[in-house]
N, C-alpha and C positions, 0 to 999 in steps of 0.2 A: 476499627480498621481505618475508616476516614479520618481519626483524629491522629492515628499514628502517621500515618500517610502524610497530611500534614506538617506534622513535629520535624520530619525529616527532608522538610523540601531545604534544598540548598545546601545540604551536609553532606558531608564525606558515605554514610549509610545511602543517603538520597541517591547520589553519583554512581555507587556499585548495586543499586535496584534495578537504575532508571538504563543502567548500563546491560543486564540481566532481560529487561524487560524490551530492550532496542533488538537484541539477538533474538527472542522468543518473535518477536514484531516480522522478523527477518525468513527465520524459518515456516513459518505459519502465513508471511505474503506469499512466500513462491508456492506455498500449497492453492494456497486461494488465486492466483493465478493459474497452475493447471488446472483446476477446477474448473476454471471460466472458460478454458480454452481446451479443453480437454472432449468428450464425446460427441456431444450435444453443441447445438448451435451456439454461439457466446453470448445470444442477447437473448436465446430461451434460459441459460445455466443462470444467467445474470439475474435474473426476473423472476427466478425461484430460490434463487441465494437470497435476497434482500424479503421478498416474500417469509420466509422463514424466521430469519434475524428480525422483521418487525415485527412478526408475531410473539416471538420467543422476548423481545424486549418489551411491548407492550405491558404485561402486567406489573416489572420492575417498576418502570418510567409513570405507573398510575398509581400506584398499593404502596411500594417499597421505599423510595428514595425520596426524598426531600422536595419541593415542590420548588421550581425554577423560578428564581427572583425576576422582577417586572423588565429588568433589561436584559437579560439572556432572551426573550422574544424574537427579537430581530438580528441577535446573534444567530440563533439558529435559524433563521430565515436565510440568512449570508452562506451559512455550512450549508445547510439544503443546495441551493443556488451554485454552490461550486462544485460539489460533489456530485451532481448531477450531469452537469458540464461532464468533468472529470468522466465517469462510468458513461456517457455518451461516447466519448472519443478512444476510449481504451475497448471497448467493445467492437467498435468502426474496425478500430487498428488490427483488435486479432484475427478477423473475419480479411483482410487483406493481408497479412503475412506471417509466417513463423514463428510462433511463442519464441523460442529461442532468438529470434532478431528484434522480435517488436518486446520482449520484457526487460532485453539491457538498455535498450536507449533508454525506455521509458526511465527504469531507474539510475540511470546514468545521469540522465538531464534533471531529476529531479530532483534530488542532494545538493549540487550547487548552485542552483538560485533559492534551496532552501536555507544556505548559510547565508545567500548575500541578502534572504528578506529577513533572518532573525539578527544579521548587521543593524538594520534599519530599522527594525521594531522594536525588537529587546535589546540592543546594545552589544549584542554576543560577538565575542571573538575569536580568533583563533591565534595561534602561536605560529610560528612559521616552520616547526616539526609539523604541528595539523596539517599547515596548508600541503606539506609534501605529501602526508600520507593521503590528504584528498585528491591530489593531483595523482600517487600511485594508483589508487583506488577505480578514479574513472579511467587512468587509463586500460587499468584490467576488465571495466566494464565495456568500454567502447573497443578494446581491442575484441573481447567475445563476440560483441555485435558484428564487429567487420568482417570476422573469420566466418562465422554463422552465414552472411551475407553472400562472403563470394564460395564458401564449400557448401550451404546446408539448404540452401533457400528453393525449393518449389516452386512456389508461387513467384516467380519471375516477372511476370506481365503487370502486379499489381506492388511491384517493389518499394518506387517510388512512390506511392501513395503510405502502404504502410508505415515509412522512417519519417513521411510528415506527420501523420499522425501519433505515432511514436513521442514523436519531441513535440507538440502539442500538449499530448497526457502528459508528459512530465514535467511540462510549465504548469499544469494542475495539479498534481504532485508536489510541488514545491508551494502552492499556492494555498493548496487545503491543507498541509502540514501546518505551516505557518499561521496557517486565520486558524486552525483547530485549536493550536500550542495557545492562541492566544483568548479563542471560547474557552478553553477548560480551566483558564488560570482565572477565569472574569467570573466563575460562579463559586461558592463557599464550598460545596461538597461535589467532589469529583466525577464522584458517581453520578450524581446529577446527568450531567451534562452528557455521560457515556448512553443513560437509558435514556433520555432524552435523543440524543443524537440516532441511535440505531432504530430508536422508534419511528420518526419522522424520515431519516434515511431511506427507509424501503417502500415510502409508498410510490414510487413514478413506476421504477423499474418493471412490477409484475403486468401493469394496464400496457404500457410498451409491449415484453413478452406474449402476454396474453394477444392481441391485436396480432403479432407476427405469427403466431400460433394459428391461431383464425387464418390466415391466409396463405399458408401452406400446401403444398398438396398432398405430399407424405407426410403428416402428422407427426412427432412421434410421441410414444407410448410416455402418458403423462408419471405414472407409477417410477421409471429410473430416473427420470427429471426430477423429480422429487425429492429424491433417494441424495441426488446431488445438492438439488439446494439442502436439507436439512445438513448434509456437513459440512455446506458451503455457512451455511446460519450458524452453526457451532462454532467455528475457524473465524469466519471474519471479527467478531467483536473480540474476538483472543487477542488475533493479529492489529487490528487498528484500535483496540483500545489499550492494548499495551502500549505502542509507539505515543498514544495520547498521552497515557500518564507517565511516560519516561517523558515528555516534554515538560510537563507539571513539576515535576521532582527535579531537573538539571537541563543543560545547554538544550536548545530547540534544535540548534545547528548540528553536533553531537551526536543525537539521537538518530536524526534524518539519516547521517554520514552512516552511521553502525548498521542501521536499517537495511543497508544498499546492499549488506552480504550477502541478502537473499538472492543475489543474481548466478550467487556459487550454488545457494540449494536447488534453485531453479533449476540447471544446468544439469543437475542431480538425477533430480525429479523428469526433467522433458528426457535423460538416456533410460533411467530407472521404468518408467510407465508411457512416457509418449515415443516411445522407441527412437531418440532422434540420437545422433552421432553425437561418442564426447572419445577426444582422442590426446595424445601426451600435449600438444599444444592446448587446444583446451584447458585441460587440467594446471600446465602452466598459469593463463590468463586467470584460471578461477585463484590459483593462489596468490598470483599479484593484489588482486580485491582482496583476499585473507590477509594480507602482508596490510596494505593501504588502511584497512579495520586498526589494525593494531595499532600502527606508525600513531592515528588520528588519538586512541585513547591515550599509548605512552605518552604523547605529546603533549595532554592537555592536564 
């Protein structure tokens, strides 16, 4: 698998995987975002998701996979460091506003400084078809945010707190795409780096949980917390390590852009189970990000 993987970085098979595995990346964020933001507190769901996935990684990243060459060290020092950042402030954010407000910005804002850092790093570019269909794209995303904002929003008193935090996580977003695109290309075998990353990934998050858990006064019942992290643990390395290896195989920038559809599944998902409003405007905005998706791949 890893040597075919390989064979096909940069070629035409490469581009329609990496292209296959951006959508899969897409549908499976906006799950693992209701997940987080769904029954249970966001920083209990969070801390039993990662709890999971490092366990379930663990014996991969020790037994299985290839033993991580002397410089991925501090590579993954740097991923640790940012994704932690990251899962701090997207935690913050959902605990102050509306899945449905606080998950388009976030992916709204992180798509495009995730093109202008694989500008910078890897040399990537876009066509000036891409750049429209990314300019359609966040407009479909930031247009759901606004709408969401002034019909959907509750939590009114902590608004403004949420949309900074919002575009926050999404400048991390755009930051752990970009340093991940660039750990996974820096080690021989791919896989590496994925058991490696989800291993080390989940150790803050449970001692955090655990701690708020402790201090509680209603408790809750640790058995459906659980329930959640394990298919939060299943999902997340689906979800992010697909986006990982569509980075490895074709455009960083590409990937990220395709990714962003998940704010149509979202949308889905928060009418479908978190009972929240999706109405013909709505449905609209979601298809503009499905239009934007497409513009970006015909384009390129």
């Amino acid at each position: 698998m890893t040597e075919w993987l390989i064979s096909i970085e940069g070629t035409d098979p490469g581009h329609r995987l990496a292209l296959t595995l951006a959508l899969m990346a897409a549908f499976l964020h906006a799950v693992f975002g209701a997940l987080q933001k769904g029954r249970h507190d966001p920083w209990l769901t969070r801390g039993a998701i990662d709890f999971c996935y490092m366990a379930m990684a663990t014996p991969f990243a020790l037994f299985v996979v290839p033993w991580p060459e002397p410089h991925m060290w501090p590579i993954f020092a740097a991923v640790w460091i940012i994704h932690v950042f990251y899962k701090l402030l997207q935690a913050w954010a959902y605990t102050k506003g509306a899945y449905t407000v606080v998950y388009p910005v976030v992916r709204g804002t992180g798509p495009l400084f995730t093109v202008i850092g694989a500008y910078l790093i890897f040399g990537e570019t876009f066509s000036a078809t891409q750049w429209i269909g990314v300019a359609v794209l966040l407009g479909g995303i930031f247009g759901l945010a606004i709408y969401n904002m002034i019909f959907l929003v509750s939590e009114r008193d902590t608004l403004h707190a949420a949309l900074g935090l919002a575009v926050l996580t999404g400048l991390f977003v755009a930051l752990y795409t970009t340093y991940d695109a660039y750990g996974i290309r820096a080690t021989a075998d791919p896989f590496t780096f994925l058991a490696w990353f989800f291993m080390i990934d989940g150790f803050l998050m449970p001692f955090i949980a655990g701690a708020r858990w402790l201090r509680m006064a209603g408790r809750p019942t640790l058995g459906p917390l659980m329930v959640r992290g394990f298919a939060g643990g299943l999902v997340a390395p689906l979800s992010f390590g697909a986006v990982m290896m569509a980075t490895r195989l074709d455009k960083v920038g590409e990937a990220a852009v395709l990714r962003e559809t998940s704010t149509v599944f979202a949308a889905v998902i928060g009418w479908l189970f978190l009972k929240e409003t999706v109405g013909p405007r709505r449905i609209a905005l979601m298809a503009l990000i499905a239009l934007g998706a497409v513009i970006v791949e015909m384009g390129g």
